[in-house]
C-alpha positions as CSV (number, residue, x, y, z in Angstrom):
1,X,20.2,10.4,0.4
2,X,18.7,9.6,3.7
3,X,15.2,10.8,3.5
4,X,12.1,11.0,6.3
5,X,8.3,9.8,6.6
6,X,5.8,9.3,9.1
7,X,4.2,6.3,10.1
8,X,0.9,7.0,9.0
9,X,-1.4,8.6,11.7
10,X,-1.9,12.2,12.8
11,X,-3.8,14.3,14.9
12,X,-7.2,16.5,14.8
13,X,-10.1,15.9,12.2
14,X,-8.6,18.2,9.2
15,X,-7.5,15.7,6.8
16,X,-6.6,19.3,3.9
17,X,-4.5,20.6,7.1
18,X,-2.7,17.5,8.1
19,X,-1.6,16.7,4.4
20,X,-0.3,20.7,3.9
21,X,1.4,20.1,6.8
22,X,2.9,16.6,5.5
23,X,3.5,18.0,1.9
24,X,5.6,20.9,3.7
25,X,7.6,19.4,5.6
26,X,8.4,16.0,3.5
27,X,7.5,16.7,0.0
28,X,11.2,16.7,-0.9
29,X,11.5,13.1,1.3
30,X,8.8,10.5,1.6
31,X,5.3,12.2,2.2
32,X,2.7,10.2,3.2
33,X,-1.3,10.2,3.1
34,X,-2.1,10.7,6.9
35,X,-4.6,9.0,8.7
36,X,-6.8,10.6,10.9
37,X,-8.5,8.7,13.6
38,X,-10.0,11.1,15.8
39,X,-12.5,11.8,13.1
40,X,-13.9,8.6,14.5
41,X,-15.2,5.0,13.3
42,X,-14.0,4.3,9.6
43,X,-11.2,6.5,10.2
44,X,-9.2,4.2,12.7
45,X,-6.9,1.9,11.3
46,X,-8.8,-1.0,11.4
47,X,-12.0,0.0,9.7
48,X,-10.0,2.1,6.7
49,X,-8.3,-0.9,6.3
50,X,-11.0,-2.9,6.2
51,X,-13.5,-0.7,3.8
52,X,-10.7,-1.5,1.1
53,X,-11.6,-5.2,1.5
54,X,-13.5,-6.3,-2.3
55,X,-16.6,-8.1,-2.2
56,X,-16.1,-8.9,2.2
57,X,-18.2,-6.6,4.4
58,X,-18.1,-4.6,7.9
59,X,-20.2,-2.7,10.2
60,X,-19.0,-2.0,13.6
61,X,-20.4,-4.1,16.6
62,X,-19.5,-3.3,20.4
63,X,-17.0,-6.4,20.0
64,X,-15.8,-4.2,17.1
65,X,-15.8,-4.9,13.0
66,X,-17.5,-7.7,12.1
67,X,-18.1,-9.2,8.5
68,X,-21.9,-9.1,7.9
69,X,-23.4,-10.3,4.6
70,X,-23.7,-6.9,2.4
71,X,-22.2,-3.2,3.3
72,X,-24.4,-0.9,5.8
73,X,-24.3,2.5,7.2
74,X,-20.4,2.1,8.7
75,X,-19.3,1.0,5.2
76,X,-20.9,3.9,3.7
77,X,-19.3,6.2,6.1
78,X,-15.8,4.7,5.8
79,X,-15.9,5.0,2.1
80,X,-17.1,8.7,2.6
81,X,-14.2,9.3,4.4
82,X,-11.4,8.0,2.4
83,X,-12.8,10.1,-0.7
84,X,-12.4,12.6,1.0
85,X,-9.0,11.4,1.9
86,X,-8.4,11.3,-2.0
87,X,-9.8,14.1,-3.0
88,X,-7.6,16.8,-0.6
89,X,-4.5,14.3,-1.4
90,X,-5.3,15.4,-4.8
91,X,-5.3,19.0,-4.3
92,X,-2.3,19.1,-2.2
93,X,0.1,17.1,-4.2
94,X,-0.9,18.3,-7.5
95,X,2.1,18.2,-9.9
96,X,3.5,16.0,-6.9
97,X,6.8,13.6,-8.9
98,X,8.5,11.3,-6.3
99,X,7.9,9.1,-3.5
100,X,4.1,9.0,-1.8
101,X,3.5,6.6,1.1
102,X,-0.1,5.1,2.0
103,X,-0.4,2.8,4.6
104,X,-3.1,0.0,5.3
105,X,-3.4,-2.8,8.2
106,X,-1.7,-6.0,7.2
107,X,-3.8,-9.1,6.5
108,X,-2.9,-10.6,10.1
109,X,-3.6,-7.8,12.3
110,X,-6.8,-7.6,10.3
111,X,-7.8,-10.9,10.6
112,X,-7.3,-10.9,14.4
113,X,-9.2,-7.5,14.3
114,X,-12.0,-8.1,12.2
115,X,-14.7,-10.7,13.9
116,X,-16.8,-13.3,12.1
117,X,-20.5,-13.6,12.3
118,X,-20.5,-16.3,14.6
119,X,-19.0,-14.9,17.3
120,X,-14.6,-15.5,16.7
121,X,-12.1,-13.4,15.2
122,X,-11.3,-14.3,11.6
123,X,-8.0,-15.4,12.5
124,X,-9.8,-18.9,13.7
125,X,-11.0,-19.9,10.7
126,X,-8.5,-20.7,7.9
127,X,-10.7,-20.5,5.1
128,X,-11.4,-16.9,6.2
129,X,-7.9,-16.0,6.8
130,X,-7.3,-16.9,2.6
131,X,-10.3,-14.8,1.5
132,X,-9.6,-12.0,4.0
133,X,-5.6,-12.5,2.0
134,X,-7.3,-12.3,-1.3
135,X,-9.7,-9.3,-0.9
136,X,-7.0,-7.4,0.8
137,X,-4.3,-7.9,-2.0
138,X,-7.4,-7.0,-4.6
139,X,-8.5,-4.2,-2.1
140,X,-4.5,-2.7,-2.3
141,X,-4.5,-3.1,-6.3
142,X,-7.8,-0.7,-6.7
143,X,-6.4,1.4,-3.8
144,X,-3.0,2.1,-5.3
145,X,-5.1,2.7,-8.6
146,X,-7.1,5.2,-7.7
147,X,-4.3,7.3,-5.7
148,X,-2.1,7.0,-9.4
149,X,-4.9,8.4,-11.0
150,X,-5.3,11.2,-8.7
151,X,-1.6,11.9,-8.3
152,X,-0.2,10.7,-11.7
153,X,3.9,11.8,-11.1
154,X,3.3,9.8,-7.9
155,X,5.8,6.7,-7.2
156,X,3.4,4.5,-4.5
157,X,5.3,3.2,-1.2
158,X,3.2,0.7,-0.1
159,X,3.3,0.6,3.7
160,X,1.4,-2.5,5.2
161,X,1.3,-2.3,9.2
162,X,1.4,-5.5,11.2
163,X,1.3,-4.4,15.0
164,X,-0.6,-7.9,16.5
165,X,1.5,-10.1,14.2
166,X,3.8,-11.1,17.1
167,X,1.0,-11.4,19.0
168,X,-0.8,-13.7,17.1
169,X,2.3,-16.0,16.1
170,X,2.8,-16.6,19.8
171,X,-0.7,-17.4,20.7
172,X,-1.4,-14.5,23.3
173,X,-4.7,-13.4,21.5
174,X,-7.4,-14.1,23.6
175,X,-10.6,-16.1,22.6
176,X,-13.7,-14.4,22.8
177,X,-14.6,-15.0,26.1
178,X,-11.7,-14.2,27.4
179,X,-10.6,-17.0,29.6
180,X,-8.5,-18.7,26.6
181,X,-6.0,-18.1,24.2
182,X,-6.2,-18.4,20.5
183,X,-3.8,-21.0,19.0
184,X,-0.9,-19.7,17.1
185,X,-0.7,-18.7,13.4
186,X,2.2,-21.1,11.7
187,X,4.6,-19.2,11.2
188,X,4.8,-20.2,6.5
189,X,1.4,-19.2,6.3
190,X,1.9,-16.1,8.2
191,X,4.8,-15.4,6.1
192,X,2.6,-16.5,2.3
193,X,0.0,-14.3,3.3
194,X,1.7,-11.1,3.8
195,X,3.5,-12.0,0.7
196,X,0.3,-12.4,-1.5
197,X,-0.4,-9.0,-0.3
198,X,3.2,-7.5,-0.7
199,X,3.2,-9.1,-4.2
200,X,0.0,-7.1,-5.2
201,X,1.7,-3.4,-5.2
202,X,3.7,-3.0,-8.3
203,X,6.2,-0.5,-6.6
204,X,8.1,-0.5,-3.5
205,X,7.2,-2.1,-0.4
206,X,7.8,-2.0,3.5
207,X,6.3,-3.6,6.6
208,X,5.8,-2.1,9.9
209,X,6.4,-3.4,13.1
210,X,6.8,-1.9,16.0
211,X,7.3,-5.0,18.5
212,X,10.7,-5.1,20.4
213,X,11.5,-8.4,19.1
214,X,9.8,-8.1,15.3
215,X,9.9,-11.5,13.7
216,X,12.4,-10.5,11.1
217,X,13.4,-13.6,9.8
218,X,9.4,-14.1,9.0
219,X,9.1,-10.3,7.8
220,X,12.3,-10.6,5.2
221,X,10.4,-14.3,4.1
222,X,7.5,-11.8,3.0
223,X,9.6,-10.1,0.6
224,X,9.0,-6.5,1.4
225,X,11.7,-3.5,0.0
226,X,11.8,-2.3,3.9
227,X,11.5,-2.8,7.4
228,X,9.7,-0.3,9.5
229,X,10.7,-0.4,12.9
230,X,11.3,1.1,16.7
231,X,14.5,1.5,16.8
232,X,14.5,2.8,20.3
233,X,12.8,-0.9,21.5
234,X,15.3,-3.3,19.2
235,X,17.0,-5.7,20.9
236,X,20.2,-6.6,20.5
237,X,19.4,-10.0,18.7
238,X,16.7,-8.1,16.7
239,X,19.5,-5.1,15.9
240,X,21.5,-8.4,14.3
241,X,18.7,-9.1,12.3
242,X,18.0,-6.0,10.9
243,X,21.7,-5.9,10.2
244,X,21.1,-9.1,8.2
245,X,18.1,-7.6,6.6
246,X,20.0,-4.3,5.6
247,X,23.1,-6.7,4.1
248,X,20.0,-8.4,1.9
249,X,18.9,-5.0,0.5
250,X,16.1,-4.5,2.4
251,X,15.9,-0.7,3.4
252,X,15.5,0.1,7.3
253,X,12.7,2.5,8.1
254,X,14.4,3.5,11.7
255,X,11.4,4.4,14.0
256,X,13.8,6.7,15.6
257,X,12.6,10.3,16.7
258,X,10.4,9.7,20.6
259,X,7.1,10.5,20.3
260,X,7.3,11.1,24.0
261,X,9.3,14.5,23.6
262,X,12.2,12.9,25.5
263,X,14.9,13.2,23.4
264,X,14.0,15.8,20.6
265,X,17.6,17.4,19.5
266,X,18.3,15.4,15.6
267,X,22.1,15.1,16.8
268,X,21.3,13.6,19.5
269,X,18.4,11.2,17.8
270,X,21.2,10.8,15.0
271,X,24.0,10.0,17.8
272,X,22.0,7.5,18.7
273,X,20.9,5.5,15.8
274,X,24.7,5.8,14.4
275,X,25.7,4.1,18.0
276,X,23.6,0.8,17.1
277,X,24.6,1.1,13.2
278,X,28.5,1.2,14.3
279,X,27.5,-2.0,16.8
280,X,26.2,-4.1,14.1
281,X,28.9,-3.5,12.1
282,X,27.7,-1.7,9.2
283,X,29.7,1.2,7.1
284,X,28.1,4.4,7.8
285,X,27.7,4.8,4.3
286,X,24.9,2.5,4.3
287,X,23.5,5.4,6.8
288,X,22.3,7.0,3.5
289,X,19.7,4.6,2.6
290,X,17.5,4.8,6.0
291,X,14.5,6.2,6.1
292,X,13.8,8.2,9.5
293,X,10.7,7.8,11.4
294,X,9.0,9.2,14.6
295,X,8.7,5.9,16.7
296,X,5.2,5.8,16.4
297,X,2.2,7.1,14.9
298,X,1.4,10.8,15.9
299,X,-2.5,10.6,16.7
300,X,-1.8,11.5,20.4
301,X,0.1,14.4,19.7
302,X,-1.4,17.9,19.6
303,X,-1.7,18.9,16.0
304,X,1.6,21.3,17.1
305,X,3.8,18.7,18.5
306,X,2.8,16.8,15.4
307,X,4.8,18.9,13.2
308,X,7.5,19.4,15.4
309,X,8.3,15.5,15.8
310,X,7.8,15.4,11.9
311,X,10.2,18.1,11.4
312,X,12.8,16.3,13.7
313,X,12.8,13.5,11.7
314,X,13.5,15.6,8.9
315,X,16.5,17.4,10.7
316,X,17.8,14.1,11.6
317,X,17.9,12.3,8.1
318,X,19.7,15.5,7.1
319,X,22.2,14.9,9.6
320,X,22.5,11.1,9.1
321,X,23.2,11.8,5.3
322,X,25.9,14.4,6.4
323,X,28.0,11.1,8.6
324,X,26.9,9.1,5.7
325,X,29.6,10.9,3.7
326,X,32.4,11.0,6.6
């Protein structure tokens, strides 16, 4: 069955109304737990990511998160926020069996997020890159712990989001000062570091990228059960890559449904995505193990158009399972 998700953010500041909203619509697909931003510092991506780290610290500078030596008020309130996050997620999917995504910052957007005391992103300093790996694939294991316990019937999909990866691997980061550029990450240790963190979820697994050219032979190195992508900015060498990944087993989340409200009809979304599938050579058959996706995350969305993009993924995975079966 072709099923639907989200990618992980959402509009507003009501984390009980944006998960009733998730659990109606995808409950019977992949729900997710949404992450709300606009509630402010510790809800963005990069600090909720980062208060999971175990035993590494971060309060928020101007320059952004930086490690310090032991948690402080921004810890506290990122922690306070993600119970909270828990604590609704249990309410809502009480009883819940199936599929439930979460999704946290990969360790190499993190590292090229996150700043070190002296001044640098972590992403300099290799011995900070392998503890940042370690804490994070720790961080995941107590995560994905405390969700099961909340939401026992729950089977986790581990989501880990890599937006800066292709960034970094180029070497386009910029130093501190901003008149340099950051050498690039080798491309192995890119590759063993998402793994470590892939490896430390028990369940299934898929990385998100959102680049036009995603480094795919790099991602499928990492291991992960799916590929999380735009499909609307692929390539056509990346479309052959994802048609290699697909041929491996590795199950394409198709970032498909605009964000943009330019093209919101699921036959036409669906037309689309079939076009690139028949291009590629693959059977439409296969068409019943995507996952369908709105491009992007929804946090600049109105809490309304939220919904609406969500539910035309849903409309479209339904009509990608009915060509499935032609």
């Amino acid at each position: 069955m072709t099923l639907a998700s989200g990618i992980g953010s959402w509009p507003g500041t009501s984390v009980r109304s944006a998960l009733h909203v998730v659990r109606d619509l995808l409950g019977d697909h992949l729900p997710y737990l949404p992450e709300l931003p606009d509630r402010g510092p510790g809800a963005d991506m990069i600090g909720r990511t980062a208060g999971l780290l175990v035993d590494l610290h971060v309060d928020l500078q101007p320059v952004g998160w930086r490690f310090v030596d032991r948690p402080g008020k921004d810890a506290g309130r990122t922690a306070a926020l993600l119970r909270e996050d828990l604590d609704e997620l249990a309410e809502a999917f009480d009883g819940h069996t199936g599929r439930l995504k979460l999704q946290i910052v990969g360790p190499w957007s993190l590292a090229a997020s996150v700043w070190l005391n002296r001044g640098e992103r972590v992403i300099v300093d290799e011995g900070a890159c392998r503890d940042l790996v370690e804490s994070l694939a720790e961080g995941v294991r107590t995560h994905v712990a405390a969700v099961r316990s909340l939401v026992p019937g729950a089977e986790i999909v581990l989501q880990v989001d890599e937006p800066s990866l292709p960034t970094v691997l180029a070497g386009r980061l910029p130093t501190a000062s901003g008149f340099g550029r950051l050498p690039s990450l080798d491309p192995q240790v890119a590759a063993a570091g998402l793994a470590t963190v892939l490896g430390a979820h028990d369940g299934e697994t898929v990385v998100h990228c959102c680049a036009a050219d995603p480094p795919l032979p790099l991602l499928r190195a990492a291991g992960p059960g799916g590929l999380s992508v735009d499909t609307s900015l692929l390539r056509p060498r990346a479309w052959e890559g994802m048609a290699v990944a697909v041929e491996d087993g590795i199950r394409l989340y198709a970032g498909a449904v605009p964000t943009d409200g330019s093209l919101t009809r699921a036959q036409d979304v669906a037309g689309r995505l079939v076009d690139q599938w028949r291009r590629i050579g693959m059977p439409l058959s296969r068409l019943a193990d995507v996952v369908v996706t709105p491009a992007c995350g929804l946090s600049g969305a109105s809490p309304q158009q939220a919904a609406a993009i969500q539910r035309s993924a849903r409309e479209t995975a339904s009509e990608l399972d009915e060509r499935s079966q032609d």
